[in-house]
C-alpha positions as CSV (number, residue, x, y, z in Angstrom):
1,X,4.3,-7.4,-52.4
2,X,4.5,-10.6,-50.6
3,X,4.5,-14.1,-51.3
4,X,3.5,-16.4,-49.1
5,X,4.4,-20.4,-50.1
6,X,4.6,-23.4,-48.5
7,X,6.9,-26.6,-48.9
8,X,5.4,-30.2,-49.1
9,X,8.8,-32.1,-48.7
10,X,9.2,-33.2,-44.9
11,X,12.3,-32.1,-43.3
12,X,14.8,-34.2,-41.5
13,X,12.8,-37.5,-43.9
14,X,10.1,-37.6,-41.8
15,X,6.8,-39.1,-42.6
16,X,4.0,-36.3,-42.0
17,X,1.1,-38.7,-43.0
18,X,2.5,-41.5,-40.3
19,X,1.0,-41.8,-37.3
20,X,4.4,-41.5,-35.4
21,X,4.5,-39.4,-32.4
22,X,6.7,-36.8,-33.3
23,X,5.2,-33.4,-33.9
24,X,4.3,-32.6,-37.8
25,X,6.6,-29.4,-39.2
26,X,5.6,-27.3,-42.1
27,X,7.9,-25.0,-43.4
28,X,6.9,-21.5,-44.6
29,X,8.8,-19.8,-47.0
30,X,7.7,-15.9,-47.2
31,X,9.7,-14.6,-50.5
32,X,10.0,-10.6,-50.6
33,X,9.7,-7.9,-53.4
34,X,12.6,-5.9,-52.4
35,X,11.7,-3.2,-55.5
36,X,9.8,-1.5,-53.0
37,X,11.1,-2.5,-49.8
38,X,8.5,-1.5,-46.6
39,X,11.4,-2.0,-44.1
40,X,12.4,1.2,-42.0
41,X,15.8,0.1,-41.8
42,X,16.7,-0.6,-45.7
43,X,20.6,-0.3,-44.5
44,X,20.4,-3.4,-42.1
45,X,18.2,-5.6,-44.3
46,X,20.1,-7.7,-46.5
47,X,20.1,-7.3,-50.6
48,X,20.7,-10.7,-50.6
49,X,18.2,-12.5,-49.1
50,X,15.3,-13.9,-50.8
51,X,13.4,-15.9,-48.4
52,X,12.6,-16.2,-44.8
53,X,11.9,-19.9,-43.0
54,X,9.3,-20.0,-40.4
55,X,8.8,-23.1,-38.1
56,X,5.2,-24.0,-37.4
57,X,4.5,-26.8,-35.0
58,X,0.9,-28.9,-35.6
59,X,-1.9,-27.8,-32.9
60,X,-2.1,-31.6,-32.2
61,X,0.8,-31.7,-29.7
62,X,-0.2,-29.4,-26.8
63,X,3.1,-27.6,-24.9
64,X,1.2,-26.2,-22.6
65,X,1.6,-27.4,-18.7
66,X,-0.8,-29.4,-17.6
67,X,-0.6,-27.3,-14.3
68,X,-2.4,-23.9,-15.4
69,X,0.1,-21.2,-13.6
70,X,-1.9,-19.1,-11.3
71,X,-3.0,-22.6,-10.0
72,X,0.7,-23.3,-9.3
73,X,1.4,-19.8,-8.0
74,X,-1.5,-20.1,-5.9
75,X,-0.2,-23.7,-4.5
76,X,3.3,-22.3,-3.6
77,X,1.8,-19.5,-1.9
78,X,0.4,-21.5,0.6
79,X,3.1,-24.0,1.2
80,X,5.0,-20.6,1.8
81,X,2.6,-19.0,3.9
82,X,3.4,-18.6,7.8
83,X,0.7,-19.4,10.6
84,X,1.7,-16.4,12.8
85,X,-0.8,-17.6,15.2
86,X,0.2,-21.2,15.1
87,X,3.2,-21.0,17.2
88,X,5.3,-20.6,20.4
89,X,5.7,-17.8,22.2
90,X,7.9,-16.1,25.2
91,X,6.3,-14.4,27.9
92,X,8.4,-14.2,30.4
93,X,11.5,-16.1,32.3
94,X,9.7,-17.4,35.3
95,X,12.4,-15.7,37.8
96,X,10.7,-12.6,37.0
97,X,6.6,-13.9,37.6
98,X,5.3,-13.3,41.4
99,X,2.9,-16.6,42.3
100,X,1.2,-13.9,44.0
101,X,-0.4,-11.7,42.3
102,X,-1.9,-12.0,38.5
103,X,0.8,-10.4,35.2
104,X,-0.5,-8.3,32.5
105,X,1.3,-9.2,29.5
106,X,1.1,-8.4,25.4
107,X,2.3,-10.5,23.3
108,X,1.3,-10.6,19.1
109,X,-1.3,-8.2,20.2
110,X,-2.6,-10.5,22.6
111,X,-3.4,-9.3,25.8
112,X,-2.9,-12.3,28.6
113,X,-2.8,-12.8,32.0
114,X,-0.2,-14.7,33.6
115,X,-0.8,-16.5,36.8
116,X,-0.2,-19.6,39.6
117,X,-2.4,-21.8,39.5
118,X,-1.7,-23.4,43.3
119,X,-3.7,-25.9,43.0
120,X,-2.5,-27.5,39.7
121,X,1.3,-26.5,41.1
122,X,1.6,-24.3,37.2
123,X,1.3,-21.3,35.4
124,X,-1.7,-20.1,34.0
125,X,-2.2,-17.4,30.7
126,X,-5.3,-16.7,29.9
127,X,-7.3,-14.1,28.1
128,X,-7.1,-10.2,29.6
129,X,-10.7,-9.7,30.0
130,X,-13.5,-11.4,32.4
131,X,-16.2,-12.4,30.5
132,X,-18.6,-10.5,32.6
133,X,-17.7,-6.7,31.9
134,X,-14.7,-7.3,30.3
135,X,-12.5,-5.8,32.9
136,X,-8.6,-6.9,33.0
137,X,-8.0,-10.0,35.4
138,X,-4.4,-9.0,35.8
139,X,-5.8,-6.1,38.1
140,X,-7.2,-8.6,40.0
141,X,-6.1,-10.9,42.6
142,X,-5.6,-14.7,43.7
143,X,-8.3,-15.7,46.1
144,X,-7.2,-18.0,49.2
145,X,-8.9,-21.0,47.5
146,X,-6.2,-20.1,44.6
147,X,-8.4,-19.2,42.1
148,X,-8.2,-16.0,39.9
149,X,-10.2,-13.4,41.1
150,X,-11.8,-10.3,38.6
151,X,-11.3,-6.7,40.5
152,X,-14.2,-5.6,39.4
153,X,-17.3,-7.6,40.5
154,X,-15.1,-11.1,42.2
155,X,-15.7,-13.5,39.5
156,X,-13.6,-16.7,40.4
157,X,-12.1,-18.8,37.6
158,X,-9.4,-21.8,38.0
159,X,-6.9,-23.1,36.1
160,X,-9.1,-24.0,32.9
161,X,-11.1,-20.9,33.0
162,X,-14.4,-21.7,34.5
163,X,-16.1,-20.2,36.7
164,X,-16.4,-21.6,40.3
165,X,-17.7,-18.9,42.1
166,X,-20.4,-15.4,41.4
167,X,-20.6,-13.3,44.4
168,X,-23.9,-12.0,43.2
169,X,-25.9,-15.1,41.9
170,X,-28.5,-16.6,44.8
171,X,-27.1,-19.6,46.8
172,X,-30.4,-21.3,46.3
173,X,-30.6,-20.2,42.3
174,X,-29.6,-22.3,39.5
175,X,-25.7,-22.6,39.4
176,X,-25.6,-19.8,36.6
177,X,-21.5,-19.6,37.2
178,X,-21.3,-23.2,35.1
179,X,-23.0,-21.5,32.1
180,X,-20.0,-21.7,29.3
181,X,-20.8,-17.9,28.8
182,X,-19.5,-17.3,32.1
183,X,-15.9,-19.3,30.9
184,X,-13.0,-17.1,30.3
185,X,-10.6,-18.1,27.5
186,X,-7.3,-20.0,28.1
187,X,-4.1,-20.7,25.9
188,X,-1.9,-23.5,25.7
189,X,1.0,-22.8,27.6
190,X,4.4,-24.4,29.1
191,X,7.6,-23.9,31.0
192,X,11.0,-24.7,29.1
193,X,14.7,-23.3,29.1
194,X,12.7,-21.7,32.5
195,X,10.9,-19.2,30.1
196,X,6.9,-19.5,30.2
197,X,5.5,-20.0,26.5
198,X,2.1,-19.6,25.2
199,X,0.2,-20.6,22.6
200,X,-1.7,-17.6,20.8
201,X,-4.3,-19.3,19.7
202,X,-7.6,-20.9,22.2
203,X,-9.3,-23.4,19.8
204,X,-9.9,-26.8,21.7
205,X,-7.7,-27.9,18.7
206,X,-4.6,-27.0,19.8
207,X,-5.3,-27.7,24.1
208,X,-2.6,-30.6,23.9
209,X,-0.4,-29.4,21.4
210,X,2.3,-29.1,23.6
211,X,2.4,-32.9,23.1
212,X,3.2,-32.7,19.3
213,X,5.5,-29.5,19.2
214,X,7.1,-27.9,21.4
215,X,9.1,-24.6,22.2
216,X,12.6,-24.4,20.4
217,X,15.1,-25.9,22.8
218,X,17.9,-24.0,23.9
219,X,20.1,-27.1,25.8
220,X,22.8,-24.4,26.9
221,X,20.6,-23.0,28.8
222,X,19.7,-25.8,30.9
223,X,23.1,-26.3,31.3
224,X,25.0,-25.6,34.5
225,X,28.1,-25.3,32.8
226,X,27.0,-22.2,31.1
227,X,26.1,-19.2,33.2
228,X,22.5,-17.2,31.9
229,X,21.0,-13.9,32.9
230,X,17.7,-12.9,31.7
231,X,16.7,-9.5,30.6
232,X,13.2,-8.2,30.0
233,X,12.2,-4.9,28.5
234,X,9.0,-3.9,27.4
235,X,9.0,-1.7,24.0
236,X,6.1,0.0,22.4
237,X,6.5,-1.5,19.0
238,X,6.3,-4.5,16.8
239,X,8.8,-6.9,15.6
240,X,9.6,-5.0,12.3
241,X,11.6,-2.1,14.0
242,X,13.3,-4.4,16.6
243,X,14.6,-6.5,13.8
244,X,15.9,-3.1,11.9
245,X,17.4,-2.1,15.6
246,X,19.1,-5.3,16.0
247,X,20.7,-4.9,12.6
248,X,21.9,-1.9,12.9
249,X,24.9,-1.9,14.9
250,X,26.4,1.1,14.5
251,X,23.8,3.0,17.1
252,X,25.2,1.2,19.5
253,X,28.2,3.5,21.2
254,X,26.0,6.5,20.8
255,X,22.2,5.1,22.1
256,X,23.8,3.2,24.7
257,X,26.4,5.4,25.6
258,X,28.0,4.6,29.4
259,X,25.6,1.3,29.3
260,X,26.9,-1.3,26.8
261,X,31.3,-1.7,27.1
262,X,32.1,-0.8,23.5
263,X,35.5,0.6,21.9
264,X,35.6,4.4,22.0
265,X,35.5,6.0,18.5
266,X,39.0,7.2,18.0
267,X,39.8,10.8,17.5
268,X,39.9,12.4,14.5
């Protein structure tokens, strides 16, 4: 049997009926019949003990945050999140781009086309596909007026990705080629450290964003005092098993065998 009673002195002196600001505190005592004890573990529960004190604290002074916590979960989620497609990227170091001919590039599953643009004297990336029939630009070619050129039926488009010329419309028609359907899409881009950056992402928002932030900045390598050498490769996989590559050095003597001047392994 159990008795449950409860104490009207106040503890500590203080005043429960005041309107002070502190929290009211009842005490509970719970006094047990240890004739017939209900514990399970009669050898750890002491002979000796006659009551047990509980604190309760008065439902008048809330301790909960005034944050709920999935809202705050939720708000560091997003200060953590990262805008993938809200950055710089490399292409290319411009040593290695032909003004010539049209690149086919992929980069964050982006396929681009990287060209010069003669008559705005820079490079160009623009979306892989004509807006015609969708075939790649970079298997096409850069007219003598400069402009890009589609293989497959000779759309023209300049620097900002309209279209100046269609071989097939009538002279004396309406001038379909300035129809913004005939547009093909363009990205943000920019030379620094002599590497060509792009911008993966076409929204008119972002077409002078190279104004408010730019690549990182690499000053050694603008530096003539320091000697550079770039090094392209193009690998059929994503970012997550470069990274494990990268930091896992001890593939190195045996994957790159006779290439990269390592120590031998010494005999054992």
């Amino acid at each position: 049997m159990q008795t449950i009673k409860a104490s009207s002195f106040s503890p500590f002196h203080l005043n429960l009926n005041s309107t002070s600001s502190f929290p009211k505190i009842t005490n509970l005592y719970i006094q047990q019949n240890y004739e017939n004890p209900i514990s399970c573990f009669p050898s750890i529960q002491s002979q000796n003990a006659k009551f047990k004190v509980f604190t309760a604290i008065s439902p008048s002074v809330s301790t909960e945050s005034e944050t709920p916590f999935d809202e705050r979960t939720e708000n560091e989620n997003q200060e953590e999140k990262f805008e993938w497609y809200a950055e710089w990227y490399p292409i290319m170091p411009i040593c290695d781009l032909d003004k010539r001919r049209p690149h086919g590039k992929k980069v964050m599953g982006i396929d681009v086309v990287v060209w010069w643009d003669k008559n705005e004297k820079e490079w160009k990336v623009m979306d892989d596909s004509c807006p015609h029939r969708y075939a790649p630009l970079s298997e096409g070619r850069i007219d003598q007026w400069g402009r890009l050129q589609c293989v497959y039926h000779g759309w023209c488009f300049n620097g900002a990705g309209d279209c100046k010329f269609i071989p097939q419309a009538p002279r004396d028609g309406p001038p379909v080629h300035t129809s913004k359907r005939a547009c093909a899409t363009v990205y943000p881009s920019c030379v620094q450290n002599d590497i060509l950056w792009f911008w993966p992402n076409s929204d008119p928002l972002y077409k002078d964003i190279y104004l408010t932030k730019r690549p990182p900045y690499i000053p050694e390598l603008d530096d003539s005092s320091f000697s550079k050498t770039f090094i392209v490769r193009d690998i059929s996989y994503g970012y997550e098993l470069l990274i494990e590559n990268l930091m896992d050095p001890a593939h190195v003597q045996y994957s790159h065998y006779g290439i990269m001047n390592v120590p031998v392994a010494p005999k054992r």
